[in-house]
Phi, psi and omega in degrees: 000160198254003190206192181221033119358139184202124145350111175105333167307153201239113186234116163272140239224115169251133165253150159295134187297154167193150182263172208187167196233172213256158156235359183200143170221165186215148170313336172269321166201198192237146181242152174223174170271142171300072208289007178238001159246162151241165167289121132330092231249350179284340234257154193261318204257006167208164179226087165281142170245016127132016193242137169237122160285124191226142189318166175220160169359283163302352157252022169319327190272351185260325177285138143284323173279156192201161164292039243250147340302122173294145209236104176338311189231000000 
């Protein structure tokens, strides 16, 4: 193998900020558009629609992604 990588390792995944606008929000989580992919409007076997829902606080104990600065409201 070419790394040391191992099943159950804990790696931490940093984006660059960028901005993006919110398209939903819920008690559990805030949906945005996604700004680092695009939808493929071609693709047969999945259908995105370019928005990823991230966790907001009150689901913190169920998520692994999170928001940072966790924000009350």
């Amino acid at each position: 193998m070419s790394h040391d990588y191992r099943p159950g390792d804990v790696l931490l995944l940093e984006c660059p900020s960028t901005e993006t606008a919110v398209t939903g929000v819920t008690r559990y989580y805030v949906s945005v558009r996604w700004p680092w992919l695009e939808v493929d409007p071609q693709a047969e076997n999945i259908r995105w629609n370019g928005q990823r829902a991230l966790p907001t606080p009150a689901a913190r104990e169920r998520e692994i992604f999170r928001t940072e600065p966790a924000r009350p409201h």
